[in-house]
matplotlib code that plots the C-alpha trace (Angstrom):
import matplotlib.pyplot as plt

x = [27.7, 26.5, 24.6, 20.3, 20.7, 24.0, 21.9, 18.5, 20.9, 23.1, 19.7, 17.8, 20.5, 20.3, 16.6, 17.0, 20.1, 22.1, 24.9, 25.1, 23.9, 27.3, 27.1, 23.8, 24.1, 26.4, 23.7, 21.3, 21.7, 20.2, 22.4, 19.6, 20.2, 20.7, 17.6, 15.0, 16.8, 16.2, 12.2, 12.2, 13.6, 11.2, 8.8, 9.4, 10.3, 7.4, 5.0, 7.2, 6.5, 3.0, 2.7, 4.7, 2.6, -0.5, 1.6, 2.6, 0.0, 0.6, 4.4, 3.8, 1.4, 4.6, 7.1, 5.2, 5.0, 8.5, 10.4, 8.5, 9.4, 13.1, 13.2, 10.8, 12.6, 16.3, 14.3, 13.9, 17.5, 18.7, 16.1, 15.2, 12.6, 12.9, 8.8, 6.5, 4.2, 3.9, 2.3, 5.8, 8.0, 7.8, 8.8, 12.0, 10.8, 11.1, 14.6, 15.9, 13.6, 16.0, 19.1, 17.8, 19.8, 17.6, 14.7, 16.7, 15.0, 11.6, 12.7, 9.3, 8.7, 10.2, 7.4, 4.7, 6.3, 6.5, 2.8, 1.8, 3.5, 1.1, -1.7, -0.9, -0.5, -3.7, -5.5, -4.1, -3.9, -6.1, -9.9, -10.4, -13.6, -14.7, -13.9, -16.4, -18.5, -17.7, -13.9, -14.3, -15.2, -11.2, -10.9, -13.3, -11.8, -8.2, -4.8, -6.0, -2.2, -1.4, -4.1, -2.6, -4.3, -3.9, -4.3, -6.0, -3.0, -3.7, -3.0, 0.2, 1.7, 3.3, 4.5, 6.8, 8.4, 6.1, 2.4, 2.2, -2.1, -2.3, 0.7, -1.5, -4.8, -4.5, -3.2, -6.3, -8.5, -11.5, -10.2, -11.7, -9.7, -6.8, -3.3, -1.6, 0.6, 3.0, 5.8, 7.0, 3.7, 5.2, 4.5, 1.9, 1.0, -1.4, -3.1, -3.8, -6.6, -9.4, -12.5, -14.3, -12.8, -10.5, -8.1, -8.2, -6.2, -6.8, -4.9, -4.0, -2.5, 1.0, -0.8, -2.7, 0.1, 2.4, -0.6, -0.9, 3.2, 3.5, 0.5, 2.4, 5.7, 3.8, 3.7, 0.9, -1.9, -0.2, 3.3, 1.2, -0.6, 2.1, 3.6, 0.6, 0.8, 4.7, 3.6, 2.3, -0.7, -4.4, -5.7, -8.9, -8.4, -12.1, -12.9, -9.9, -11.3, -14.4, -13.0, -10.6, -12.8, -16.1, -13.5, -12.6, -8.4, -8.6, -9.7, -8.4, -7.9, -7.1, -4.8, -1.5, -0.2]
y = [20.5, 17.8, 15.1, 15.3, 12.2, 13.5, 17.1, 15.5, 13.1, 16.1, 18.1, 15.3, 14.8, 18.1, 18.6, 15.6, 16.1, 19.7, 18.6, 17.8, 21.8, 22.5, 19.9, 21.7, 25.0, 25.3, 23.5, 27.0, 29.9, 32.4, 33.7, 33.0, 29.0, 27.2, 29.1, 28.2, 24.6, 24.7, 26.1, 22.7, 20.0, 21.5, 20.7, 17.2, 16.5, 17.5, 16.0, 13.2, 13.2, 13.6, 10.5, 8.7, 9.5, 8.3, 4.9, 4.5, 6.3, 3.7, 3.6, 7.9, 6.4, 4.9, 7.4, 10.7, 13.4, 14.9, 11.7, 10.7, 13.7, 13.2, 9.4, 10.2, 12.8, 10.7, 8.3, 10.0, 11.4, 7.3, 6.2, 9.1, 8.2, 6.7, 7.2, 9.3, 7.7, 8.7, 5.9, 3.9, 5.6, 4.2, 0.2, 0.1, 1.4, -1.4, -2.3, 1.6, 1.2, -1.6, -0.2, 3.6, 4.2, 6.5, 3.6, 0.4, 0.4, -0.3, -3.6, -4.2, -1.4, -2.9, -5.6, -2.8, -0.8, -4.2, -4.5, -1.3, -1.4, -4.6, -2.6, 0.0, -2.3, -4.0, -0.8, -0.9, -4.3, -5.2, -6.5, -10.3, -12.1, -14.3, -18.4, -19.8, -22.3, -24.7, -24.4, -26.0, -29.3, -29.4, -30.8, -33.4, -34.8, -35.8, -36.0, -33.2, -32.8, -31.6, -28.8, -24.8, -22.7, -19.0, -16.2, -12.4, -10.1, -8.0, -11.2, -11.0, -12.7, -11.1, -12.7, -11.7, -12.5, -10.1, -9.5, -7.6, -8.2, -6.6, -3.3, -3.0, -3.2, -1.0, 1.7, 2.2, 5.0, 3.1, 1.7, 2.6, 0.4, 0.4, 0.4, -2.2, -4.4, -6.9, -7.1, -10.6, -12.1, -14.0, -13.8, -13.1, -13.8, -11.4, -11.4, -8.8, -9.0, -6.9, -8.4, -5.7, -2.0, -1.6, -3.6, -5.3, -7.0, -10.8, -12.7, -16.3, -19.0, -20.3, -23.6, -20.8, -18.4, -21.2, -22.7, -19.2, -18.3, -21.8, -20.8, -17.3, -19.1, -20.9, -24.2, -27.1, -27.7, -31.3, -29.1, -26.3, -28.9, -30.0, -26.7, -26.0, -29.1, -29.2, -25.9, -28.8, -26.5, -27.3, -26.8, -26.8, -27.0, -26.9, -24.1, -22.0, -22.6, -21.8, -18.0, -17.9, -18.4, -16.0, -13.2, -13.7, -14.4, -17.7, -16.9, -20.0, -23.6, -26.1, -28.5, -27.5, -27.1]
z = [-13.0, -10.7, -11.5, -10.9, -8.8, -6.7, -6.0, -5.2, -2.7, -1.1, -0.9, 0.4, 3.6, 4.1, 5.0, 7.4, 8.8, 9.7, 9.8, 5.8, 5.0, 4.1, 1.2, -0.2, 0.2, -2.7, -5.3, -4.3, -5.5, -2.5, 0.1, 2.7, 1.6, 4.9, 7.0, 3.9, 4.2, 7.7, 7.5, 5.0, 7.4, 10.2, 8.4, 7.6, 10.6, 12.3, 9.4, 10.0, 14.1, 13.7, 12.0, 14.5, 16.9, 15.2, 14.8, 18.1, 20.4, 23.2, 22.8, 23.5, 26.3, 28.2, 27.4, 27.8, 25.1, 25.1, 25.5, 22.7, 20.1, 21.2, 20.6, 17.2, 16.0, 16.3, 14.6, 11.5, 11.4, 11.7, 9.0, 7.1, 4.8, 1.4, 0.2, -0.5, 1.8, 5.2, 6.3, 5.6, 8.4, 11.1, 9.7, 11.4, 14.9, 17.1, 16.2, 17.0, 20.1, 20.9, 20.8, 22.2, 25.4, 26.9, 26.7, 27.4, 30.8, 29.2, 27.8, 26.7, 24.2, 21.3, 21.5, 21.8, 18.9, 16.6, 17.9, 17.1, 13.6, 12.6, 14.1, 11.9, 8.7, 9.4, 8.6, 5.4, 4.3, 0.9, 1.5, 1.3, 0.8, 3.9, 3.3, 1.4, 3.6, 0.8, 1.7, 4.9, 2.8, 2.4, 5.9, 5.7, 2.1, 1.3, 3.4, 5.7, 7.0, 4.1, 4.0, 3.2, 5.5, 4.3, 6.2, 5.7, 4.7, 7.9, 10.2, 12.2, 15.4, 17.9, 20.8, 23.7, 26.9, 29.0, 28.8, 26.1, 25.6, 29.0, 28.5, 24.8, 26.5, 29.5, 27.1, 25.0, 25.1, 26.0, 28.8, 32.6, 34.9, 37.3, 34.9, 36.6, 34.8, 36.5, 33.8, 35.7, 35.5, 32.2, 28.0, 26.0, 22.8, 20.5, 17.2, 14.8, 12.7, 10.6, 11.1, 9.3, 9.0, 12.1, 13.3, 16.8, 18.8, 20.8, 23.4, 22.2, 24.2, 23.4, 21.3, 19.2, 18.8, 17.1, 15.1, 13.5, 13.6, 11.5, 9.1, 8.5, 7.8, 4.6, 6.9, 6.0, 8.2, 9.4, 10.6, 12.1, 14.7, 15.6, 16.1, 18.6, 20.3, 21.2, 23.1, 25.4, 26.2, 25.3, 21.9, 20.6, 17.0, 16.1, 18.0, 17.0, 13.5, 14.2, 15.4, 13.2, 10.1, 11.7, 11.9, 8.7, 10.0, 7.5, 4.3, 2.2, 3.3, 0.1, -0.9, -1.4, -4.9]

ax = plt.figure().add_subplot(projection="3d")
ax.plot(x, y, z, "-o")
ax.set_aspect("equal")
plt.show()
């Protein structure tokens, strides 16, 4: 008799993947075994493409609908899901994006997909308690270089070779303008963040964007500004800070440990 683990794993293929049936129909004893395994992996794979598309509404923006379901649904039969948690399928998006054929002449979507992934996150990331106005004492006392700035857990960087604040922006529900992006007009950089109970989405300049990138790699304070100022762009520390701290991005500055 086979093994729990070895029939939940021949079952499991099975309802993602057709071409496996073979290998589960023998572990169920119906003759009508590969249709009710086939009403199954409908199923999840539409539950599964539904939530793809509430992930990545702006990547469903570009491609259209259809293009969409194909590209979602190959998706799930490359990574087929290993929780229980819908909200987990879509982490390895981007990189399939990448190497999709049929979508290698949108070189940008990866970036919009690993954008709207940390989107997506955001929402879910744990609550933090805004920096005490006491905390900003750190900066005034002590080798300030040597400062840990840490970040809310629904911060993330993304930046990207074409102008990805404008291909994110001119995709959103809200907005009334002319689409018109010019996808040589150079990179962006973006910022996710919660300031309250949704995430958004700002521009930052390159000086900004590897301030913040240097915070999230667990840099000090001292290696971060310099970070931002080998950009050789303008950066206005103070008032970064400022932002940063009434939108509740930096949520612990102390000495390091």
């Amino acid at each position: 008799m086979a093994e729990l683990r070895d029939i939940q794993t021949r079952v499991g293929a099975a309802l993602v993947n057709p071409n496996s049936d073979d290998d589960a129909v023998g572990l169920i004893a119906d003759a009508d075994a590969i249709r009710r395994l086939a009403i199954y992996r409908n199923n999840i794979a539409s539950n599964a493409a539904g939530a793809l598309r509430s992930i990545y509404p702006v990547i469903r923006k570009i491609v259209g609908t259809e293009f969409f379901d194909a590209l979602a649904r190959r998706y799930c039969e490359a990574h087929p899901s290993v929780s229980g948690d819908l909200n987990d399928i879509g982490g390895d998006f981007s990189s399939f994006v990448h190497g999709f054929e049929p979508a290698r002449e949108l070189a940008y979507l990866p970036d919009v997909a690993t954008l709207e992934w940390c989107v997506h996150r955001a929402h879910y990331a744990a609550d933090h308690a805004p920096l005490a106005p006491q905390a900003l004492g750190a900066l005034m006392n002590g080798d300030v270089a040597q400062l840990v700035v840490r970040l809310h857990s629904a911060v993330s960087v993304v930046s990207s070779p074409y102008p990805l604040f404008q291909i994110w922006q001119t995709h959103q529900d809200d907005y009334a303008q002319e689409i018109e992006v010019d996808l040589a007009s150079g990179a962006e950089h973006v910022v996710v963040y919660r300031p309250q109970f949704r995430a958004a989405v700002a521009n930052l300049s390159a000086a900004e964007a590897a301030f913040l990138t240097s915070i999230v790699r667990g840099k000090a304070l001292g290696q971060s500004l310099a970070a931002a100022l080998a950009t050789g762009e303008p950066f206005d520390f103070a008032g970064s800070l400022k932002n940063w701290v009434a939108a509740n991005l930096i949520v612990e500055i102390a000495p390091a440990k």
